[in-house]
C-alpha positions as CSV (number, residue, x, y, z in Angstrom):
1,X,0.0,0.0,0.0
2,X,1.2,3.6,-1.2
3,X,0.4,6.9,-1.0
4,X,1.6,8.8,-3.9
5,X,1.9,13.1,-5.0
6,X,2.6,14.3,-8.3
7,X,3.8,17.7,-8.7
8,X,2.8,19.6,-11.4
9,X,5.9,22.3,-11.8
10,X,5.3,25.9,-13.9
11,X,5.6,29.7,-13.6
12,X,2.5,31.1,-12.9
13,X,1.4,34.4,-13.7
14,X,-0.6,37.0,-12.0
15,X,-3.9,36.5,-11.5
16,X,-4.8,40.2,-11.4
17,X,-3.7,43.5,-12.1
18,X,-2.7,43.7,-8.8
19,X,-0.5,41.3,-8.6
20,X,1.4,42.2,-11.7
21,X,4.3,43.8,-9.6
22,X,5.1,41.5,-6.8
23,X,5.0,38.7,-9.4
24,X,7.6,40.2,-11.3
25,X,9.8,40.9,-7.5
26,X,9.3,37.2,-7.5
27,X,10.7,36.6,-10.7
28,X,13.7,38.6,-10.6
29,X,14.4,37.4,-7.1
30,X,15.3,34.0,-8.7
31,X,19.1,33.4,-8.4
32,X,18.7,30.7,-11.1
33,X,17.9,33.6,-13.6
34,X,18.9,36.8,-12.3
35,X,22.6,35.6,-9.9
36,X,23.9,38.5,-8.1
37,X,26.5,38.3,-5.5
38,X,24.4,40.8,-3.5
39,X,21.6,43.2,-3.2
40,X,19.1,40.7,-5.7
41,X,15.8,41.3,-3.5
42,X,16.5,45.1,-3.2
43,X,17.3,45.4,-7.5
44,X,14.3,43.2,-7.6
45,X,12.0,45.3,-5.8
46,X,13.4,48.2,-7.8
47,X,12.7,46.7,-11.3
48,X,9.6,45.5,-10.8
49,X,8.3,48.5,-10.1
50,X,9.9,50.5,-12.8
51,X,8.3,47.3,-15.5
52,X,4.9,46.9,-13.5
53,X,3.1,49.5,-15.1
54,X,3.9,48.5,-19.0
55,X,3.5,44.8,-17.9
56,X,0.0,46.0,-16.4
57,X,-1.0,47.5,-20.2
58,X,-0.1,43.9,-21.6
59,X,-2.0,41.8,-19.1
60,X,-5.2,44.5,-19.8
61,X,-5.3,43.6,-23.5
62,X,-5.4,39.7,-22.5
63,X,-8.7,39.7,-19.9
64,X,-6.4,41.6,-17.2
65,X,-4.5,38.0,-15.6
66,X,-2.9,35.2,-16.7
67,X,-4.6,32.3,-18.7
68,X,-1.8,30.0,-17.3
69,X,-2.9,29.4,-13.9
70,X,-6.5,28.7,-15.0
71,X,-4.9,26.4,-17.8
72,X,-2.5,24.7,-15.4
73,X,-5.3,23.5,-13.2
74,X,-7.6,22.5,-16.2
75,X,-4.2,20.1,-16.9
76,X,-3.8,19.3,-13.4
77,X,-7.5,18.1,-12.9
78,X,-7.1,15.9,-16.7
79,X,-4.2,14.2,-15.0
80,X,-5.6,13.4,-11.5
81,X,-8.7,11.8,-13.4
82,X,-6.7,10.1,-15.9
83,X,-3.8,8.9,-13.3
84,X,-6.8,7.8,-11.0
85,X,-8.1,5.5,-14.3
86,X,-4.8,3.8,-15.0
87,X,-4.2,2.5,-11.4
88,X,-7.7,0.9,-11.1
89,X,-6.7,-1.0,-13.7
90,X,-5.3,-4.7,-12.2
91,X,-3.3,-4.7,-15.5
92,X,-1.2,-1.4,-14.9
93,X,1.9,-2.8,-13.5
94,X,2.4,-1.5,-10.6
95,X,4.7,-2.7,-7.8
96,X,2.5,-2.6,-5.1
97,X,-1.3,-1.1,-4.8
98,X,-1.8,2.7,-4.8
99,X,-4.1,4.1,-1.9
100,X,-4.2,7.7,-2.3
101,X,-2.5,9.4,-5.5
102,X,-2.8,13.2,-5.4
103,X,-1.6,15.7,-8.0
104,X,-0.6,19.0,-6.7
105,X,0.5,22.8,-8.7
106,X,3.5,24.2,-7.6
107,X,4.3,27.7,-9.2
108,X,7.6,29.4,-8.7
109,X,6.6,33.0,-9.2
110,X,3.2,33.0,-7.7
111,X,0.2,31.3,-5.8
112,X,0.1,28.8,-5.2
113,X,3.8,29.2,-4.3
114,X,5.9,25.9,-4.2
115,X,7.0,26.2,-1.1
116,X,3.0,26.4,-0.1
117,X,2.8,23.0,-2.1
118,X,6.1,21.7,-0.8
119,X,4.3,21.9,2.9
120,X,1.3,20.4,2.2
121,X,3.0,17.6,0.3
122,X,5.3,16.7,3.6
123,X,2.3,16.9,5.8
124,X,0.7,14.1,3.9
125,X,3.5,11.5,4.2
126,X,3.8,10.5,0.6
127,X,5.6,7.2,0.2
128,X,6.7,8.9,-3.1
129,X,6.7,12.5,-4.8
130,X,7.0,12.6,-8.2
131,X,7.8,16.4,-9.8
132,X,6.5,17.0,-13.1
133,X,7.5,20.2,-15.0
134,X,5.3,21.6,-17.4
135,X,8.3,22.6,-19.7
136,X,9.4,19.8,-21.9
137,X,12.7,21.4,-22.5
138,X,15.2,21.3,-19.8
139,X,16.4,25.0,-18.9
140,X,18.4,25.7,-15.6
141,X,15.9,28.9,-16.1
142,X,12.7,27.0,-16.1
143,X,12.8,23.2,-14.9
144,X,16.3,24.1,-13.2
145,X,14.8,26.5,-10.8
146,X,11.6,24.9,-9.9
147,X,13.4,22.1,-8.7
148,X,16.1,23.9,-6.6
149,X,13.3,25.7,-5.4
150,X,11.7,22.3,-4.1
151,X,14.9,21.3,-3.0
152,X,14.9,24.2,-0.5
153,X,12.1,24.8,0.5
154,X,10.7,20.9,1.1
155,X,11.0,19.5,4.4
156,X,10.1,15.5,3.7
157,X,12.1,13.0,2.4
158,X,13.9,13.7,-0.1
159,X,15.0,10.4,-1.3
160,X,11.3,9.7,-1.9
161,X,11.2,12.5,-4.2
162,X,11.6,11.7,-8.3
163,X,12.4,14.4,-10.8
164,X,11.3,13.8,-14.4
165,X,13.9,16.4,-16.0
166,X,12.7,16.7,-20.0
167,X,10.5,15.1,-22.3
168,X,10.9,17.1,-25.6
169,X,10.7,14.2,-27.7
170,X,8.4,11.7,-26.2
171,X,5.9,10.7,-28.9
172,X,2.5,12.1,-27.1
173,X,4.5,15.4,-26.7
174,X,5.2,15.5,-30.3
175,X,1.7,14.3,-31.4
176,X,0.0,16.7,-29.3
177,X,2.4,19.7,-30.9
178,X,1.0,17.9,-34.6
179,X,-2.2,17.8,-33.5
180,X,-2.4,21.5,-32.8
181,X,-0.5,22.4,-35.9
182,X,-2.9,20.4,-38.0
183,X,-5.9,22.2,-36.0
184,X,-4.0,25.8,-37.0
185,X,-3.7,24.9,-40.6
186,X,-7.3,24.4,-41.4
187,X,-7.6,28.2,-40.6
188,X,-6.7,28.5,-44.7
189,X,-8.4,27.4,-47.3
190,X,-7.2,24.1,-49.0
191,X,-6.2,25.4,-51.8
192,X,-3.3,27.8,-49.4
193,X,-2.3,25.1,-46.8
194,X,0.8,24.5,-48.8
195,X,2.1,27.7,-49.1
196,X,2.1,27.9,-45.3
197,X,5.1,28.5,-43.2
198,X,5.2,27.2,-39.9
199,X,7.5,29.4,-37.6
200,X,8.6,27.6,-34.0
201,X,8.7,30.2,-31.5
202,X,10.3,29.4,-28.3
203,X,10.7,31.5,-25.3
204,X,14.8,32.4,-25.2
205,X,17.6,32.2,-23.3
206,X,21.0,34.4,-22.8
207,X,23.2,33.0,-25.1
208,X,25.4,32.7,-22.0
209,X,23.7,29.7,-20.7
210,X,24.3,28.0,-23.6
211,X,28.2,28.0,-23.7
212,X,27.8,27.5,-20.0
213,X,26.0,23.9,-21.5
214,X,22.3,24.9,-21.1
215,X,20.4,22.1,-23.5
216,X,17.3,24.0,-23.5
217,X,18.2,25.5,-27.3
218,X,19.3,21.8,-28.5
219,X,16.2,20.3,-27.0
220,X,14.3,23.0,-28.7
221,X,15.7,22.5,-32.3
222,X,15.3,18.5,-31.5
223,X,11.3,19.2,-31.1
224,X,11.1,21.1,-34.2
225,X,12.5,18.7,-36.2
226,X,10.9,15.6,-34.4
227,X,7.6,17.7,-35.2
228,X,8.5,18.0,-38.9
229,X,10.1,14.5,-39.6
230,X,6.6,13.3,-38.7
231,X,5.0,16.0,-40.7
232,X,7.1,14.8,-43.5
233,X,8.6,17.9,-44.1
234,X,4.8,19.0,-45.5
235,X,5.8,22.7,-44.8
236,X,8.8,25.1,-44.9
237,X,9.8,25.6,-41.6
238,X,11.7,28.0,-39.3
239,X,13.0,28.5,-35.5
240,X,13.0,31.7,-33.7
241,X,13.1,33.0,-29.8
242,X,11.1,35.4,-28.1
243,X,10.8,37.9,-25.2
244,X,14.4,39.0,-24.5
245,X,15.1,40.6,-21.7
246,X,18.2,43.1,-20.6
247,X,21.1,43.8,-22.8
248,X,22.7,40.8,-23.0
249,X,22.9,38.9,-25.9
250,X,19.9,36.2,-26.3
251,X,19.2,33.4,-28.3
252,X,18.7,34.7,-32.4
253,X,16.8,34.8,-34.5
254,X,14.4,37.1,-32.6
255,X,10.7,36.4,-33.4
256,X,9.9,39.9,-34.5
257,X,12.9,40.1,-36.3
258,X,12.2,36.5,-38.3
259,X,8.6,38.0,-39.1
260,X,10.5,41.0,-41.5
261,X,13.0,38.7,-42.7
262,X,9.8,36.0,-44.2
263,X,8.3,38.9,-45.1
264,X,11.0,40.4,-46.9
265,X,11.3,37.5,-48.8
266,X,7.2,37.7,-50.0
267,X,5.9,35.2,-47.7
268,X,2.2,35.8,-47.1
269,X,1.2,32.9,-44.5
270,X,2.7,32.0,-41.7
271,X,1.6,29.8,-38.5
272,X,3.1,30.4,-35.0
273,X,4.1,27.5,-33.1
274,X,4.8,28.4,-29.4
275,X,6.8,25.4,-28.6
276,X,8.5,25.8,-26.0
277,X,5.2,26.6,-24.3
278,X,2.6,24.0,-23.0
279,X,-0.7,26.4,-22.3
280,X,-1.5,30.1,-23.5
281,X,0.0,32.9,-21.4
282,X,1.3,36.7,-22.0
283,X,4.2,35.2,-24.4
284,X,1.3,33.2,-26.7
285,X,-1.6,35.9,-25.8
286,X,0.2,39.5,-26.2
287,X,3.4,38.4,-27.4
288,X,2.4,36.4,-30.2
289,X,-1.1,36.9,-30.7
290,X,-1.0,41.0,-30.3
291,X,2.4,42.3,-30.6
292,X,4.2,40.5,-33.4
293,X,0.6,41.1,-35.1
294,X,1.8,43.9,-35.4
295,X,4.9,43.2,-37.2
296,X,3.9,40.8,-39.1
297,X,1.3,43.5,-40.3
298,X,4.4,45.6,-41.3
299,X,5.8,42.8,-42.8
300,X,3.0,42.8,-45.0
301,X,2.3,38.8,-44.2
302,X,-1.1,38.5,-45.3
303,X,-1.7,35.9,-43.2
304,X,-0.8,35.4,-39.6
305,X,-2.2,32.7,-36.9
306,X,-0.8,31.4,-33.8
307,X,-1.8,28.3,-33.1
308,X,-3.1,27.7,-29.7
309,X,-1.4,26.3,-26.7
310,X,-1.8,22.3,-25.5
311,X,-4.0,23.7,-22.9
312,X,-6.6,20.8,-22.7
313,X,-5.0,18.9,-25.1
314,X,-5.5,15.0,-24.1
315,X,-2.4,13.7,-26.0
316,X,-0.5,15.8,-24.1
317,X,-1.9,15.0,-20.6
318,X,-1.3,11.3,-21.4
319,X,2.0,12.4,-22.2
320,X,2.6,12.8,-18.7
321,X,0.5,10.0,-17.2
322,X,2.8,8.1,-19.3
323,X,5.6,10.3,-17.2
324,X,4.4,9.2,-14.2
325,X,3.6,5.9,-14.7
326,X,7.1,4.9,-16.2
327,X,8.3,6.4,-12.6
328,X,5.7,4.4,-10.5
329,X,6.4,1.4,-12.6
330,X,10.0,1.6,-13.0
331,X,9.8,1.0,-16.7
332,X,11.3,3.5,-18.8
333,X,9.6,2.3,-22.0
334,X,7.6,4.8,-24.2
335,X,3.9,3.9,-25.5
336,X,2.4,5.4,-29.0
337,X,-1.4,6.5,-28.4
């Protein structure tokens, strides 16, 4: 008999106008992103401040909060259900019978806060934790941070605690990216589909990290072409990054910047894949959907869509039942739907 948590890991996002500027405080605050030998909290106080007003204008334009959070728990609530069918099943291969199996959010900029979650989680007296980030690429930024966040903030055991680290090209994953592309491309008439590009837009990263041996870009560019191989390269294709921050030199091309460049070139349709994204926030929402509009616009692209994020996408969730099975049932092997 077992008692078992998954963890659902992500960012979060503010869930009013309100708490647009502590949100960002938290974010800055992260040493994993923003390492300063001293006087972090203080700077990060300072900048979001001087950012919360423009970030307020964004979140306005987009219902006035994050869609994450509400998206996070629609995933979290698909997975509790669907992880609650597999181990009724006789014939799931478990070691030993599951009791109680509970899937918890933990968000590291806001509520509810991982180290809220991490409590709650040692109070219960799992007989294993199983941590689950909602970014299929591994970053030290993203999947890096949430779990050195867990690791200081939880006070159970931690050798009953199992970290899935990436899953960028499970099968589900990829499927549920295709599925969404496919869903995106019927926005065009038949007759256009072909002429389509697909751009990948992924969330970037300092090019710093990457010589420091960050394999978030790799792991991106593996996607993309995973995505395509199984497309059978039905489109012409492209990779860029969005939503630099700072002067520091990020990952290129930038979105914005990729949207001229197609444009230049006469391209008239384009689809936006967020893929490095696994639900609609600011990046999809403004970013994407509003902002680079805009450029695209200037770019005289005819046509520009962004396809939606997984969201409630149900490949995707048994993508990571399939996660979390493999770690309750010690078998690593990988199951097509």
């Amino acid at each position: 008999m077992s008692k078992v948590a998954v963890v659902i890991m992500n960012l979060g996002g503010p869930d009013s106008l309100d708490a647009i500027e502590p949100f960002l405080r938290n974010l800055f605050s992260d040493p994993d992103i923003f390492n300063l030998p001293f006087g972090q909290k203080l700077l990060a106080k300072i900048i979001a401040k001087r950012r919360a007003p423009k970030v307020a204008e964004e979140y306005e334009l987009i219902g006035g909060k994050s869609p994450i959070n509400e998206w996070t728990e629609i995933q979290r609530s698909m997975l509790e259900k669907r992880l609650h069918e597999i181990i009724s099943d006789d014939s799931a291969g478990l070691p030993e019978k599951i009791t109680e199996l509970k899937v918890f959010t933990a968000m590291r900029y806001w509520n509810p806060l991982t180290a809220v979650i991490a409590e709650q989680v040692a109070a219960g007296n799992f007989d294993k934790v199983i941590l689950v980030p909602l970014y299929p690429h591994y970053s030290i930024t993203t999947t890096g941070s949430s779990f050195n966040e867990w690791k200081r903030v939880y006070k159970g055991d931690m050798s009953k605690v199992a970290y899935i680290r990436n899953y960028y090209n499970h099968p589900l994953y990829v499927k549920a990216i295709n599925e969404r592309i496919d869903e995106g491309l019927l926005r065009w008439p038949e007759e256009r589909r072909q002429m389509v590009h697909i751009l990948f837009s992924a969330h970037g990263t300092p090019v710093s990290l990457v010589k420091k041996g960050d394999p978030y870009s790799g792991e991106i560019r593996n996607t993309m072409e995973t995505v395509m191989k199984l497309r059978s390269y039905s489109h012409m294709y492209h990779l860029s990054f969005q939503s630099k921050v700072g002067p520091v030199k990020w990952l290129e091309p930038a979105t914005d910047d990729k949207l001229m460049e197609l444009g230049e070139k006469g391209v008239k349709d384009v689809l936006v894949v967020p893929i490095s994204f696994v639900s609609d926030h600011v990046e999809t929402s403004f970013e994407l959907d509003i902002e680079y509009r805009h450029n695209a616009e200037e770019a005289k692209i005819d046509n520009y869509i962004v396809m939606t994020g997984l969201n409630d996408s149900a490949t995707f969730v048994e993508c990571l039942s399939q996660l979390v099975m493999n770690e309750l049932t010690g078998k690593k092997e990988i199951l097509n739907a």
